[in-house]
N, C-alpha and C positions, 0 to 999 in steps of 0.2 A: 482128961481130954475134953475140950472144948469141943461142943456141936452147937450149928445153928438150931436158933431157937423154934425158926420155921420157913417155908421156902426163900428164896432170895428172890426170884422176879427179878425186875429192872429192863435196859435193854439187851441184856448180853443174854435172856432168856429166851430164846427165840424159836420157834418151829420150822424145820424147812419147806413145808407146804407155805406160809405167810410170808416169809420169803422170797418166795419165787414169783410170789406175785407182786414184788417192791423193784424197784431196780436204783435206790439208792445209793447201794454198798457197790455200786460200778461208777468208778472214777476215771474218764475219758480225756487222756490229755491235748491241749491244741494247741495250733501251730504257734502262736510264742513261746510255749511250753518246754515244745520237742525242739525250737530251734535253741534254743538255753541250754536245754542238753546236748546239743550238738556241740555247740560253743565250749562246753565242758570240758568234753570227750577231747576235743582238739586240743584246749589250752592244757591238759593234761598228758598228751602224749608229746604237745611241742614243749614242756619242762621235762621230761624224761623221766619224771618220776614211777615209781614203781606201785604197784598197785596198793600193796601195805600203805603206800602215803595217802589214800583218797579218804577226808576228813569232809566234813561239813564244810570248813572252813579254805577248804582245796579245790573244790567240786562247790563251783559258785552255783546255786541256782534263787538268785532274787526274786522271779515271781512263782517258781512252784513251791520253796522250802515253805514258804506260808500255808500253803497246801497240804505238805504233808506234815506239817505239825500239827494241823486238824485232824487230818488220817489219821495221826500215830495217837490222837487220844479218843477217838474214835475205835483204835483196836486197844487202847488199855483198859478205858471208862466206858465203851458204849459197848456194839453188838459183837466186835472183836473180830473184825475180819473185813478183806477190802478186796478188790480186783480193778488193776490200773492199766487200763485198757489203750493203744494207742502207739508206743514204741515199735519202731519198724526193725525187725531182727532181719529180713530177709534179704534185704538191701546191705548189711552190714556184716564184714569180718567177726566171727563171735570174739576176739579180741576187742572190738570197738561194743559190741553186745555187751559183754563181761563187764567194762569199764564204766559204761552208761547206768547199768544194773547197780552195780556197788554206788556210785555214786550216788541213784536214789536211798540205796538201803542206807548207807551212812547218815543220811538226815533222818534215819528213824533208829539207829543202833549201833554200836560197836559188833564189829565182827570175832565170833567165838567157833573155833575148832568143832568139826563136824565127827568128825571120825579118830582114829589112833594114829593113823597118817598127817595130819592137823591141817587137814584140807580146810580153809577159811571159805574158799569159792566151792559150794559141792555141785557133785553132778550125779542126777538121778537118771539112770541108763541102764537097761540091760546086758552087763557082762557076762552074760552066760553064766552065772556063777549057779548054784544047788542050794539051796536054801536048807537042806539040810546038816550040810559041813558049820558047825555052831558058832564060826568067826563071818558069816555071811550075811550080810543083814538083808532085808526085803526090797529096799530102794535100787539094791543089784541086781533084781533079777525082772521078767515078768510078771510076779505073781500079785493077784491081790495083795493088798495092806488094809487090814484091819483096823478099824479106827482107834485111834494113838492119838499121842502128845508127842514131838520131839524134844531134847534137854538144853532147853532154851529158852526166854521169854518171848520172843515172837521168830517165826519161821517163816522167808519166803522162795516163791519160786518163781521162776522166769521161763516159758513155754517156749523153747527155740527152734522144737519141730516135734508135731504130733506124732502119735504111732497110725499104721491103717489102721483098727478097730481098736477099742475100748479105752483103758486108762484115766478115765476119767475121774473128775476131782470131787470129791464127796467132805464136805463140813459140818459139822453137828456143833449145837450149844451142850457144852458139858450140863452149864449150871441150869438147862432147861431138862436135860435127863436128871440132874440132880433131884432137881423140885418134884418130877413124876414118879419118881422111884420112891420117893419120902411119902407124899401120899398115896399111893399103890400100896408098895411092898416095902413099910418101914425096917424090919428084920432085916432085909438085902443090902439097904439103903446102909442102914449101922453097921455092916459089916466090912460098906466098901472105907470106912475109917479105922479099921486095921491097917497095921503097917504088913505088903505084903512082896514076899523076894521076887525081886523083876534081872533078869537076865541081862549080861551086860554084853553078849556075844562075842566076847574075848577081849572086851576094850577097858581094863582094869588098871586101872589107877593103883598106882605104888599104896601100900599099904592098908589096902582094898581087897574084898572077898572077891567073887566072878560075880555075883548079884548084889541087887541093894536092896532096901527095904525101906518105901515110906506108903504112908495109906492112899490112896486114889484119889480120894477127898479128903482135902486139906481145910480146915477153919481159923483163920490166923486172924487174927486183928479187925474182924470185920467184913473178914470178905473170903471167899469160896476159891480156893484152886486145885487144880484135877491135874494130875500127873497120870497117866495110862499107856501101858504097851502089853493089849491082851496077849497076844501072841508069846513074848518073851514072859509075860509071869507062867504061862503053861511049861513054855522051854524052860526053866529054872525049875518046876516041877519035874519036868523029865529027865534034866542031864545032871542035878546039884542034889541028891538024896539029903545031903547032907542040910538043905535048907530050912527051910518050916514048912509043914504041909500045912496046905490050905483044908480049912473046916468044910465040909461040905456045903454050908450056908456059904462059904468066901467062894466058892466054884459056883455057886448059884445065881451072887448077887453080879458076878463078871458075866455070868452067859446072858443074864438081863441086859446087861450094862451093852452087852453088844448086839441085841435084838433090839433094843430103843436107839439106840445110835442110827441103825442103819433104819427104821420109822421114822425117825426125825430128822433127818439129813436133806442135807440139799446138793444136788447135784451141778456143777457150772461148766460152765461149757471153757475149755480151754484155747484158744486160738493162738497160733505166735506172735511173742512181743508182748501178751497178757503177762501181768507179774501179778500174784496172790502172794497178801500177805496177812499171819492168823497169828492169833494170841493164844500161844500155848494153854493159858493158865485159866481160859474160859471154852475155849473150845478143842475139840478133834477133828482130824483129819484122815483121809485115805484115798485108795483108788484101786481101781476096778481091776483086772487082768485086764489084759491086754495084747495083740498082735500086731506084732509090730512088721515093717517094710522087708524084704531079703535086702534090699540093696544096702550097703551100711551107709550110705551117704545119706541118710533117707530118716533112718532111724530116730525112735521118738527119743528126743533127750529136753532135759530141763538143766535151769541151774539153780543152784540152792544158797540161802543165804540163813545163817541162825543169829540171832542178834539180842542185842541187851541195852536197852534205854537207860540213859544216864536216869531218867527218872520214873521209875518202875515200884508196885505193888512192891510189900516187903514180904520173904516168903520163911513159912517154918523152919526153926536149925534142922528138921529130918531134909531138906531136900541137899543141905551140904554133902551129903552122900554120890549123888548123882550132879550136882550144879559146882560143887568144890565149892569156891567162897559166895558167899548168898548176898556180896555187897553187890546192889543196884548200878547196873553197868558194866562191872568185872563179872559177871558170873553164868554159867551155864559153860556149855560144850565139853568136849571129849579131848584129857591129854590124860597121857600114859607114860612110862618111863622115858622112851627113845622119841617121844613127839618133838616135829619141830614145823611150826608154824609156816603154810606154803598157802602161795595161790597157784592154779593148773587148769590150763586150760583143755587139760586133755583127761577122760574118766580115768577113772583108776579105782 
């Protein structure tokens, strides 16, 4: 097994206190901008196309695609994370919301199946669901989320109405907990390079165990990537006897892993029409509980987008387990036997 030889640094190593005090990584769009996207939005609903057709090359935007082709290497090569501040959801049908959103995502990725339903457009919302029922994932419910990776090379969201309190959006640099935990507590560090069984909450892939197994830290060709779902490698612990129990140093170096996440983290403030968009493979993500509106018209909802750049980091054959084909662009998301590829405008 290949390990770095010594911290990585660079810009994607970042602390969220230093952070908070830059406000580069907020991308504010203007009014030729938004009126581009508007123009989109229209020439895309006056063709009739369906949303599966919204390509780069469909979804004209001449003076922002420039934009976010700096973005998108900005979230590959730099600090790995973005907030593009400015799109007016309030004013707009989430149909026309939906439409605008994919279109920016598309100039940064191919859209990959979210769930076992093969929702492409996901939607992060409280359905009442129980977090205990083991096919329930966290994004359904209320509750905290734990800082994570989603199974994808970059993840976004689109803010289309906040809860009344909390839920807020929390980011951390992986490869910056990486570097602290190396020199701190090197023991912890080497153990998160074990391959360990993470939880697939019922969304298993034909000829697939219910967990997978690759190490947290990844050392591939040069460069660091962090696959993490503390939550589900504990549930894989508790519901899969049948797995590999983790060494008491592998339990240790995770509970680090999640006391330096939530020290290092940045907190951002979400507003609607904000889209955040983060690089899996260098950073984490999460959010707070939250109480949300009684009215359901009210209610906090986001919309989710997981995506795969035609030109992307190449990643260890261990993440084929959870990514399926690891080719640059086709890879990442969730399909299972009966998946059939859908956009929905309505949670599910």
């Amino acid at each position: 097994m290949d390990l770095p030889a010594g911290p990585i640094g660079g810009q994607a190593a970042w602390t969220g206190d230093a952070m908070a005090r830059r406000t580069d990584w907020i991308e504010t769009l203007g009014g030729p901008e938004l009126a581009e996207i508007d123009a989109a939005i229209a020439a895309h609903k006056a063709a009739g196309r369906a949303m599966g057709g919204i390509t780069p090359e469909t979804f004209r935007l001449p003076l922002l695609a420039p934009r976010l082709a700096r973005i998108l290497g900005d979230l590959q090569r730099g600090r790995g994370f973005v907030l593009i501040r400015g799109f007016d959801v309030a004013a707009r049908p989430i149909e026309d919301s939906a439409i605008g959103y994919l279109g920016i995502g598309a100039h940064l990725g191919g859209f990959r199946s979210q769930n076992a339903k093969g929702h492409l457009l996901g939607h992060v919302k409280d359905l009442g669901l129980d977090i205990r029922d083991p096919k329930v994932r966290y994004y359904q419910t209320s509750r905290e989320l734990e800082f994570h990776t989603d199974s994808c090379d970059i993840v976004g969201l689109l803010c289309l109405k906040t809860a009344k309190s909390g839920g807020g959006s929390r980011i951390v640099s992986s490869v910056a907990i990486h570097d602290c935990m190396l020199a701190e507590t090197p023991d912890l560090w080497r153990a998160l390079f074990n391959p360990m069984p993470t939880d697939r909450r019922g969304e298993i892939p034909p000829g697939m165990l219910p967990w997978f197994e690759i190490p947290v830290f990844n050392w591939h060709r040069g460069e660091l990537s962090t696959i993490y779902a503390g939550q589900y490698i504990r549930s894989a612990q508790a519901n899969f006897p049948e797995a590999r129990r983790l060494t008491p140093v592998e339990h240790a170096a995770i509970d680090r892993l999640d006391v330096l996440a939530a020290e290092m983290s940045l907190e951002m403030e979400f507003r609607p029409g904000d889209m955040q968009f983060v690089h899996n493979h260098t950073c984490l993500h999460s959010r707070t509980d939250f109480e949300d509106w009684p009215e359901p018209e009210r209610r906090r909802h986001l919309l989710r987008l997981w995506l795969a750049p035609r030109e992307a980091r190449e990643l260890p054959p261990a993440y084929a387990q959870r990514y399926g084909d690891i080719t640059p662009g086709n890879r990442g998301g969730i399909v299972v036997k009966d998946t059939v590829l859908t956009f929905t405008l309505a949670p599910a």
